[in-house]
Biotite code that builds the C-alpha atoms (Angstrom):
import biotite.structure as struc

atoms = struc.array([
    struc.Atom([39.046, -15.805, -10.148], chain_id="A", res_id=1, res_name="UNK", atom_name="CA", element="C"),
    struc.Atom([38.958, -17.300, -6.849], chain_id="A", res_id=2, res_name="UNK", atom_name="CA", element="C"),
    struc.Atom([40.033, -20.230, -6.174], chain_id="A", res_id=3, res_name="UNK", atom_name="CA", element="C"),
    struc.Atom([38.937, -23.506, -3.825], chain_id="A", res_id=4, res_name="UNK", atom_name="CA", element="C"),
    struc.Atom([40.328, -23.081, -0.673], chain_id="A", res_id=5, res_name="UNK", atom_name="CA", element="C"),
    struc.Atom([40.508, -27.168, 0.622], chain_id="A", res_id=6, res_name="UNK", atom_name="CA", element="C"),
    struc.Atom([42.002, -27.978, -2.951], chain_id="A", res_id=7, res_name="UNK", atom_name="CA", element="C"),
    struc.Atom([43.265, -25.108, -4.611], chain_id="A", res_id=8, res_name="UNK", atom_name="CA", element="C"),
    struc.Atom([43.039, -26.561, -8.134], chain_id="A", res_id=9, res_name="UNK", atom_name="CA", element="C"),
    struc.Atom([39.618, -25.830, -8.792], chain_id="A", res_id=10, res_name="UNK", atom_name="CA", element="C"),
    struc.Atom([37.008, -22.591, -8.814], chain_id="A", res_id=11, res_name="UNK", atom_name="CA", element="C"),
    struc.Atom([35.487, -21.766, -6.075], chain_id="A", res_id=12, res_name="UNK", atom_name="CA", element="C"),
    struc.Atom([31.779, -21.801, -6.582], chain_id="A", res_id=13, res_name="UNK", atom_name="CA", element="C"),
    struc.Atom([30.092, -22.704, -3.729], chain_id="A", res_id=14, res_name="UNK", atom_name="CA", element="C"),
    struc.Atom([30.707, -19.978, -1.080], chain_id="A", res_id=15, res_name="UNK", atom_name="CA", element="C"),
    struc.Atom([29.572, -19.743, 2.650], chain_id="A", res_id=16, res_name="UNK", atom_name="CA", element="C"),
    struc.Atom([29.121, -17.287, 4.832], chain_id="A", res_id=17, res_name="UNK", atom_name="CA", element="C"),
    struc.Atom([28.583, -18.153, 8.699], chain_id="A", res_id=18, res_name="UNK", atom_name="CA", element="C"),
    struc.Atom([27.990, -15.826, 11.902], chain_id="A", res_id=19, res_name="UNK", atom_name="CA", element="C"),
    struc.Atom([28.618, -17.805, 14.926], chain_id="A", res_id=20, res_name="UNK", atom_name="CA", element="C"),
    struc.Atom([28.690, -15.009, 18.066], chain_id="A", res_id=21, res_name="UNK", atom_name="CA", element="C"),
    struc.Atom([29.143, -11.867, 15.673], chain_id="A", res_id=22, res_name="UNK", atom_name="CA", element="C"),
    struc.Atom([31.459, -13.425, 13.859], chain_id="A", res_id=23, res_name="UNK", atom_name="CA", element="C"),
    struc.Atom([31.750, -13.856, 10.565], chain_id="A", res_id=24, res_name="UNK", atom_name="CA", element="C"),
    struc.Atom([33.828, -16.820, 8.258], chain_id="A", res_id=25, res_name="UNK", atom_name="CA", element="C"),
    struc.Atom([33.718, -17.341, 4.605], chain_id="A", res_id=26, res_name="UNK", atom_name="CA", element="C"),
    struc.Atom([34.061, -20.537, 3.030], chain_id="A", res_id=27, res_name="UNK", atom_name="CA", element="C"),
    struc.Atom([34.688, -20.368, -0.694], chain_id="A", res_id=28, res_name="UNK", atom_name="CA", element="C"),
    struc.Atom([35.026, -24.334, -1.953], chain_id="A", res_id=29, res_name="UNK", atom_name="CA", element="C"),
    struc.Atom([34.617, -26.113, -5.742], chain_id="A", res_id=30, res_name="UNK", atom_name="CA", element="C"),
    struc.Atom([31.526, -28.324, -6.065], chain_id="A", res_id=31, res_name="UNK", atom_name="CA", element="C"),
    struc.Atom([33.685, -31.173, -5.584], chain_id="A", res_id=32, res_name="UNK", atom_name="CA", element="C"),
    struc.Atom([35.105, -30.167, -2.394], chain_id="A", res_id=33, res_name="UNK", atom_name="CA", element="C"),
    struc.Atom([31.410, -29.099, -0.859], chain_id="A", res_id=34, res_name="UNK", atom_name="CA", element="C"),
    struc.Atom([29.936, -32.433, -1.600], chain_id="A", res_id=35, res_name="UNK", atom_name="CA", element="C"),
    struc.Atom([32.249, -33.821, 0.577], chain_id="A", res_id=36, res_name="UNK", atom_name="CA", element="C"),
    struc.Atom([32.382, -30.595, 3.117], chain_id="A", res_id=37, res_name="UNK", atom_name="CA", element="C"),
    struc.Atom([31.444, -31.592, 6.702], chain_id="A", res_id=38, res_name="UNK", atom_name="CA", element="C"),
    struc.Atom([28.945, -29.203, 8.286], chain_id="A", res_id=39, res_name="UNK", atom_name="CA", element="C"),
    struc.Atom([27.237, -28.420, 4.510], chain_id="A", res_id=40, res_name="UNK", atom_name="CA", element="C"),
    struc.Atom([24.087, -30.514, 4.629], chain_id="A", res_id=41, res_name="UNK", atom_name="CA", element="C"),
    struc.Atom([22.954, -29.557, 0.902], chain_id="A", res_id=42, res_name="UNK", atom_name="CA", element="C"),
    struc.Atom([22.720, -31.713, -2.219], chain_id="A", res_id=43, res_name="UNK", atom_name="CA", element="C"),
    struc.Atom([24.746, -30.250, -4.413], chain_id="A", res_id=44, res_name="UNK", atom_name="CA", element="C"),
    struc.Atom([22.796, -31.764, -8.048], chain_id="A", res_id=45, res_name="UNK", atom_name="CA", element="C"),
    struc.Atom([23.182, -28.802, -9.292], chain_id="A", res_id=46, res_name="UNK", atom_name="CA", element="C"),
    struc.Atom([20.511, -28.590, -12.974], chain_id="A", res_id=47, res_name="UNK", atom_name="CA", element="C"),
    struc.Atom([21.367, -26.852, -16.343], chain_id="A", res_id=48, res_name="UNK", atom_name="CA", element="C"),
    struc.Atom([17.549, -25.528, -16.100], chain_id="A", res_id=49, res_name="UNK", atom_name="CA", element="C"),
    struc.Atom([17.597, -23.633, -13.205], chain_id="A", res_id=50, res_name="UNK", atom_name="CA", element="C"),
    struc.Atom([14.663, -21.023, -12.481], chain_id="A", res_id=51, res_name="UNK", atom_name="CA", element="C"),
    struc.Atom([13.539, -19.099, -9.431], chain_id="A", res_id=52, res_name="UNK", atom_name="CA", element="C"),
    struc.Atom([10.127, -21.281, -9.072], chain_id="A", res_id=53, res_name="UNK", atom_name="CA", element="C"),
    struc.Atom([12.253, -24.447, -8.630], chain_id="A", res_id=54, res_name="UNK", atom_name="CA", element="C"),
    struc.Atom([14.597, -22.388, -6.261], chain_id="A", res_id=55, res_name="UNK", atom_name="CA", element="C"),
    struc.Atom([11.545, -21.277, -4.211], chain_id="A", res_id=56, res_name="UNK", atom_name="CA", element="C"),
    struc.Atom([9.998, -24.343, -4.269], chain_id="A", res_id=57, res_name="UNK", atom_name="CA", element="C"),
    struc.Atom([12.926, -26.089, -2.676], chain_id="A", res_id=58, res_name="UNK", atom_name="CA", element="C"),
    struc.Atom([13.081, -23.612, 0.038], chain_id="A", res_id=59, res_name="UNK", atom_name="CA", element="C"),
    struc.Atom([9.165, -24.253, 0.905], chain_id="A", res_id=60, res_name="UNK", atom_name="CA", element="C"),
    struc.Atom([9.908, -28.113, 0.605], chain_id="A", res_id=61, res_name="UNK", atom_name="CA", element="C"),
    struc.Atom([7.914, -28.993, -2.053], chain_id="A", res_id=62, res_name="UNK", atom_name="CA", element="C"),
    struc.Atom([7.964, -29.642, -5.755], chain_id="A", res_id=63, res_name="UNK", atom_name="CA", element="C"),
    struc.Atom([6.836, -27.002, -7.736], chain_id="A", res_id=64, res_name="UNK", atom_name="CA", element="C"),
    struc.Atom([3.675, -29.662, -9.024], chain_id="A", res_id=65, res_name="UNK", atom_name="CA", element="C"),
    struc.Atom([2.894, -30.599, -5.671], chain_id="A", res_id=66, res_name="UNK", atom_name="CA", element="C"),
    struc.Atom([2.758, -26.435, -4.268], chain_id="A", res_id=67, res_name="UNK", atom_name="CA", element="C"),
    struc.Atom([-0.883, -26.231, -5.994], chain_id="A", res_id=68, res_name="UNK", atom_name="CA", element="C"),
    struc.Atom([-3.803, -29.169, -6.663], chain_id="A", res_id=69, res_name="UNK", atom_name="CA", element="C"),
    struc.Atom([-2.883, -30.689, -10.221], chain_id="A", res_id=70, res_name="UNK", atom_name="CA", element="C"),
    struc.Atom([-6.974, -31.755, -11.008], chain_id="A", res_id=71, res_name="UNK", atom_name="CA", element="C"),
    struc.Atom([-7.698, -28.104, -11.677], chain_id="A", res_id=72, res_name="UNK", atom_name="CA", element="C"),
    struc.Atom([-9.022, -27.759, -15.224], chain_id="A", res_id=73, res_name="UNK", atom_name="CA", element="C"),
    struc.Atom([-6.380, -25.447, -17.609], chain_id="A", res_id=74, res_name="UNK", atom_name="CA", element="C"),
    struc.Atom([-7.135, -21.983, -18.813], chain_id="A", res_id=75, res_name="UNK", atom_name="CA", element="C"),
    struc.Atom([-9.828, -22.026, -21.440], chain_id="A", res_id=76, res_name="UNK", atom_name="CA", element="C"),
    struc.Atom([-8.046, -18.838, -23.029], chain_id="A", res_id=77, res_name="UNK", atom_name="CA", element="C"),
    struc.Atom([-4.444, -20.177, -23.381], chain_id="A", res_id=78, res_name="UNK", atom_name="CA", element="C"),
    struc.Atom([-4.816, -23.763, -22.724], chain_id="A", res_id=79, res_name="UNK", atom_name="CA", element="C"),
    struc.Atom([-1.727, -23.478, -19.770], chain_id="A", res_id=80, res_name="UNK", atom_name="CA", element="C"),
    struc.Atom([-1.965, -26.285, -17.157], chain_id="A", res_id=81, res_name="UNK", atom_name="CA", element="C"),
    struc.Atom([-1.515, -25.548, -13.340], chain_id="A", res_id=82, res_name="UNK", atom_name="CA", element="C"),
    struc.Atom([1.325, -28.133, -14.274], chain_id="A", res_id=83, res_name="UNK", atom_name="CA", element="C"),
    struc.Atom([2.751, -26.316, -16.895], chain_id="A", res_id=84, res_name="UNK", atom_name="CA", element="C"),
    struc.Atom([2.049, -23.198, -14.660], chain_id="A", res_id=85, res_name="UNK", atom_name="CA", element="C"),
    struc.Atom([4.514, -25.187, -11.552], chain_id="A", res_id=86, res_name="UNK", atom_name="CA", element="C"),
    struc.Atom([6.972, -25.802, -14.388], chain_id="A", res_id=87, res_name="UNK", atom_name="CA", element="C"),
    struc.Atom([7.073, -22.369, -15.601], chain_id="A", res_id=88, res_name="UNK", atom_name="CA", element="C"),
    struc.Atom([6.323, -19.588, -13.191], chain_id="A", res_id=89, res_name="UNK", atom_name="CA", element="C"),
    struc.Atom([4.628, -17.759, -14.792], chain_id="A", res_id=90, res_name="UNK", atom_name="CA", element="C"),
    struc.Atom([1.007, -17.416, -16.251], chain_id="A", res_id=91, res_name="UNK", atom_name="CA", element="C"),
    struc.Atom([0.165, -17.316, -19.628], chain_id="A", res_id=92, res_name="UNK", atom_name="CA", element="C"),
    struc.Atom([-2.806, -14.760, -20.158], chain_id="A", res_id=93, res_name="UNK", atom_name="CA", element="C"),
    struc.Atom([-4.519, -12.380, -17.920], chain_id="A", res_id=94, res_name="UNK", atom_name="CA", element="C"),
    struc.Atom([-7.169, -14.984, -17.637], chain_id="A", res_id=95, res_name="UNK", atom_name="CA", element="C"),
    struc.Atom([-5.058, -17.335, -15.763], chain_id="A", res_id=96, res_name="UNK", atom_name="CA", element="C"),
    struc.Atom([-5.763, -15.685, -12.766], chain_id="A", res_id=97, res_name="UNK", atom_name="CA", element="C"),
    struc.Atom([-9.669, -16.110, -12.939], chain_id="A", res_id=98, res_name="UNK", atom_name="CA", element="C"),
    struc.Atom([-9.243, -19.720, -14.131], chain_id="A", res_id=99, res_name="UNK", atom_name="CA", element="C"),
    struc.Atom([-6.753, -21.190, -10.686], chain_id="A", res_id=100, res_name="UNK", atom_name="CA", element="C"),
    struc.Atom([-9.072, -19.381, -8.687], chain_id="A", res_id=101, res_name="UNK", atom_name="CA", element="C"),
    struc.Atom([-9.039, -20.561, -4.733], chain_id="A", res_id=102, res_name="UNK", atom_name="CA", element="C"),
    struc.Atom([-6.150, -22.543, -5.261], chain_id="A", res_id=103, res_name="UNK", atom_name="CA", element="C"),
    struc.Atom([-3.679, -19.373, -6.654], chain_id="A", res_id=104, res_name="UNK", atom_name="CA", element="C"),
    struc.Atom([-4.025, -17.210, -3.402], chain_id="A", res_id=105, res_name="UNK", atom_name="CA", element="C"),
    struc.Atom([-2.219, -19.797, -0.887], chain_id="A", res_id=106, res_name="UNK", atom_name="CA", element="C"),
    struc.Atom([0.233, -20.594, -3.475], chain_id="A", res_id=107, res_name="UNK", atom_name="CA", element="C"),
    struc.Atom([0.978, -16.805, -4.296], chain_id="A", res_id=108, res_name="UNK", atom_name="CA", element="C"),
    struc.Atom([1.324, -16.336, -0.384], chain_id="A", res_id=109, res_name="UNK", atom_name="CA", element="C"),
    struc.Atom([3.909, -19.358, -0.058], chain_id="A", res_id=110, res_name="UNK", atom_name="CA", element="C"),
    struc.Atom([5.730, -17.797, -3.502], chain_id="A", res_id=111, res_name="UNK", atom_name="CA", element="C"),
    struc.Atom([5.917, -14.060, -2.474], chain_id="A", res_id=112, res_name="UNK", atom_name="CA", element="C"),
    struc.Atom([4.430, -13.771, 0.716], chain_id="A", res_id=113, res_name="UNK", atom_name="CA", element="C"),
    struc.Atom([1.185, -11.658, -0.186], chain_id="A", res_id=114, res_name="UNK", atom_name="CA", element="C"),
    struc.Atom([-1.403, -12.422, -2.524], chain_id="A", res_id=115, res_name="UNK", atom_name="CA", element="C"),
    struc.Atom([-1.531, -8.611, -3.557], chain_id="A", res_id=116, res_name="UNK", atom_name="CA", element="C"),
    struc.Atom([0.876, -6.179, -5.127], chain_id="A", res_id=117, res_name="UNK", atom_name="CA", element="C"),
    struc.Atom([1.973, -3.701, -3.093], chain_id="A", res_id=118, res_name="UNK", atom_name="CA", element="C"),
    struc.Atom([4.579, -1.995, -5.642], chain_id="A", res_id=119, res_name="UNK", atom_name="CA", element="C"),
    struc.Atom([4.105, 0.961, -7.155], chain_id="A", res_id=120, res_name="UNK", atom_name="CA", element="C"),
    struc.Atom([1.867, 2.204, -8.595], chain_id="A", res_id=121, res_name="UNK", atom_name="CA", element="C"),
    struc.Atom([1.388, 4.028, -12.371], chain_id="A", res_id=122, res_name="UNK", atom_name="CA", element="C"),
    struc.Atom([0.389, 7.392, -11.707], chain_id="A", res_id=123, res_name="UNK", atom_name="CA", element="C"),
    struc.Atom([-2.529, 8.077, -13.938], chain_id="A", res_id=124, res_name="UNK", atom_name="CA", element="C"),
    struc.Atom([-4.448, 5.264, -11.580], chain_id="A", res_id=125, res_name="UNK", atom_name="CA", element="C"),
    struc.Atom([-2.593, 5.961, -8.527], chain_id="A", res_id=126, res_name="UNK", atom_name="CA", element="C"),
    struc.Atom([-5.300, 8.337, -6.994], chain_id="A", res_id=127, res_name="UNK", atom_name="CA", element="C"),
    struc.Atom([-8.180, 5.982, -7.347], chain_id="A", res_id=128, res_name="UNK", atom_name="CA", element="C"),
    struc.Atom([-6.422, 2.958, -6.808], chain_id="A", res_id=129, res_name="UNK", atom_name="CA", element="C"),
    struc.Atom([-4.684, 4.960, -3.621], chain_id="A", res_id=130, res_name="UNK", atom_name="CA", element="C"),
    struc.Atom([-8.396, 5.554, -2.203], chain_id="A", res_id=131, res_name="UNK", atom_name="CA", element="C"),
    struc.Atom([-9.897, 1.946, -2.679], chain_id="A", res_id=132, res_name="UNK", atom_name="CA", element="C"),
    struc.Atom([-7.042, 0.502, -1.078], chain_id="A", res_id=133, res_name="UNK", atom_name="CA", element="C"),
    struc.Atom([-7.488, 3.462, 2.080], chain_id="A", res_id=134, res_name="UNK", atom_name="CA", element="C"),
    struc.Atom([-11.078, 2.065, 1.872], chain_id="A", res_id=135, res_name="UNK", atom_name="CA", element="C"),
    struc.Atom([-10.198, -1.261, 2.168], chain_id="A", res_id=136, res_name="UNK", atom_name="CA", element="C"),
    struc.Atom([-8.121, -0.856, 4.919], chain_id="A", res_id=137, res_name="UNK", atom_name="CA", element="C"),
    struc.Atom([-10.659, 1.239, 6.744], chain_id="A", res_id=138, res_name="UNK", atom_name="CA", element="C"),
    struc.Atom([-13.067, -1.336, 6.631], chain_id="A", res_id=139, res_name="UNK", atom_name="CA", element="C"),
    struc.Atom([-10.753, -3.913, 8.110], chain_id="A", res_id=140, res_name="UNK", atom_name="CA", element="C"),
    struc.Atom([-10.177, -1.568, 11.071], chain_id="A", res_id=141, res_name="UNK", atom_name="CA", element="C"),
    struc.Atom([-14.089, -1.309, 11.241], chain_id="A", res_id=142, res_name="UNK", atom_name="CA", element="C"),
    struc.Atom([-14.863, -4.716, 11.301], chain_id="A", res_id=143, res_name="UNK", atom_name="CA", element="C"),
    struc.Atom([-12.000, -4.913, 14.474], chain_id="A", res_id=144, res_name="UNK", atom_name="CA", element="C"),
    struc.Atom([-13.495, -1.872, 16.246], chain_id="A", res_id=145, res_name="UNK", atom_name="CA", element="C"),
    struc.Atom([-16.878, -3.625, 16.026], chain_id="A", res_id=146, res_name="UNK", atom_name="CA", element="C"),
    struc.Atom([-15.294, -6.615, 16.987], chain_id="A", res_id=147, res_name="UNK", atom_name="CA", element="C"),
    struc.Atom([-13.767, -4.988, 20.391], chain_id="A", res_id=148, res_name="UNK", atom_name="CA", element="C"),
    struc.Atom([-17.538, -3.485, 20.616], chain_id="A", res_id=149, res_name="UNK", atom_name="CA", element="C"),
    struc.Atom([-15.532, -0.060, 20.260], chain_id="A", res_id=150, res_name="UNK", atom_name="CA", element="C"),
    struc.Atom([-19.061, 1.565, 18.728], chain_id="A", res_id=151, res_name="UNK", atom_name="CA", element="C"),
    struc.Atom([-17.771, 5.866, 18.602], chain_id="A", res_id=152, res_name="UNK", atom_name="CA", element="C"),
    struc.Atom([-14.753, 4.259, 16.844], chain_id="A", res_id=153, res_name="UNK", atom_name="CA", element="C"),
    struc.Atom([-16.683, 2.060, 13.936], chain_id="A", res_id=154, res_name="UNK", atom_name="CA", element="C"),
    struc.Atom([-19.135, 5.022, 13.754], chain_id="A", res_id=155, res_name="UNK", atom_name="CA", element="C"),
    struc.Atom([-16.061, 7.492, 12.823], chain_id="A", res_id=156, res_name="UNK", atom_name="CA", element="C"),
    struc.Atom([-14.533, 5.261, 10.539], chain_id="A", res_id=157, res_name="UNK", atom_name="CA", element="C"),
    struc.Atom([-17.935, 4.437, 8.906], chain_id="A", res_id=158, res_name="UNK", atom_name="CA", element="C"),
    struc.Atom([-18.611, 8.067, 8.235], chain_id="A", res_id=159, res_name="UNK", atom_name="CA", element="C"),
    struc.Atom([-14.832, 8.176, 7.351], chain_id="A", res_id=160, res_name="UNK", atom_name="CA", element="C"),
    struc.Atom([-15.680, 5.215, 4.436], chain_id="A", res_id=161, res_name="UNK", atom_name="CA", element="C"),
    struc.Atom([-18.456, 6.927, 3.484], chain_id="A", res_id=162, res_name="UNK", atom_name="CA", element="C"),
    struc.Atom([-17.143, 10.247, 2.814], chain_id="A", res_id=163, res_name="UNK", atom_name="CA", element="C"),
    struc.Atom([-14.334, 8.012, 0.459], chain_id="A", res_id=164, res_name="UNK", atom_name="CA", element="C"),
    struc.Atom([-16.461, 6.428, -1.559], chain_id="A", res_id=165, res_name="UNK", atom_name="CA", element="C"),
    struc.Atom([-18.652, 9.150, -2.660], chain_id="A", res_id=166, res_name="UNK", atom_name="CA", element="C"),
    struc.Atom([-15.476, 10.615, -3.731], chain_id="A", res_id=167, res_name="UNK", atom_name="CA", element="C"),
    struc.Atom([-14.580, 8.344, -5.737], chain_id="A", res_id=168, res_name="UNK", atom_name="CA", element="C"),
    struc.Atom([-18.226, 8.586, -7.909], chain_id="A", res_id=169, res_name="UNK", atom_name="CA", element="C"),
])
């Protein structure tokens, strides 16, 4: 166990690392000794419930009620809140998703920094699901060729798009 290194009476579990001009110092203090630490300008209240939404909503600077509009009606499947959905994390049905609608995608893009997976993938729909998304992407680059009025290019990727989806029938 490591110890506090201001007091040396207590554990250490608040721990710093800086890099000031490549290099590195470590600062391994109690929570007694970091609430009165100059140069650490965190609260250090630290809950019994923690969970990652709190956590993340802290780091945004927000509440995790105020990160999405609280009027929105609850799921009519499951009955879960957008309240109880800030509280939690977590949805409660597949449903969910249809039910937040508009206001999920900037609050997915705050939480995880996309609004769409981009994990794996399980293999038995990884062909399809590879094409759609090679599709997808196509058509963004189409719409930007168009865009730069870049006319052989759209043509070659519409033909490209084409060919796709009549593979996928």
């Amino acid at each position: 166990m490591m110890f506090c290194q201001e007091c040396q009476k207590r554990p250490a579990t608040v721990h710093v690392t800086r890099i000031v001009n490549n290099v590195k110092t470590e600062l391994h203090l109690c929570q007694e000794c970091a609430k009165h630490h100059e140069g650490l300008a965190f609260s250090f209240n630290f809950e019994p419930n923690f969970s990652i939404h709190k956590f993340l909503a802290g780091l945004l600077g927000g509440s995790p009620l105020e990160m999405a509009p609280l009027q929105s009606p609850g799921c009519p499947n499951c009955g879960l809140s957008l309240a109880r959905f800030g509280e939690i994390g977590r949805f409660g049905c597949s449903r969910c998703y249809q039910a937040f609608g508009d206001g999920l995608e900037p609050l997915l893009r705050r939480l995880q920094g996309a609004s769409r997976h981009a994990g794996k993938v399980p293999r038995r729909a990884g062909g399809k699901l590879g094409v759609r998304r090679e599709i997808e992407k196509l058509r963004e680059e189409l719409q930007q060729a168009i865009r730069q009025e870049a006319y052989e290019r759209a043509a070659e990727l519409r033909d490209r798009i084409r060919s796709l989806e009549q593979g996928l029938e």
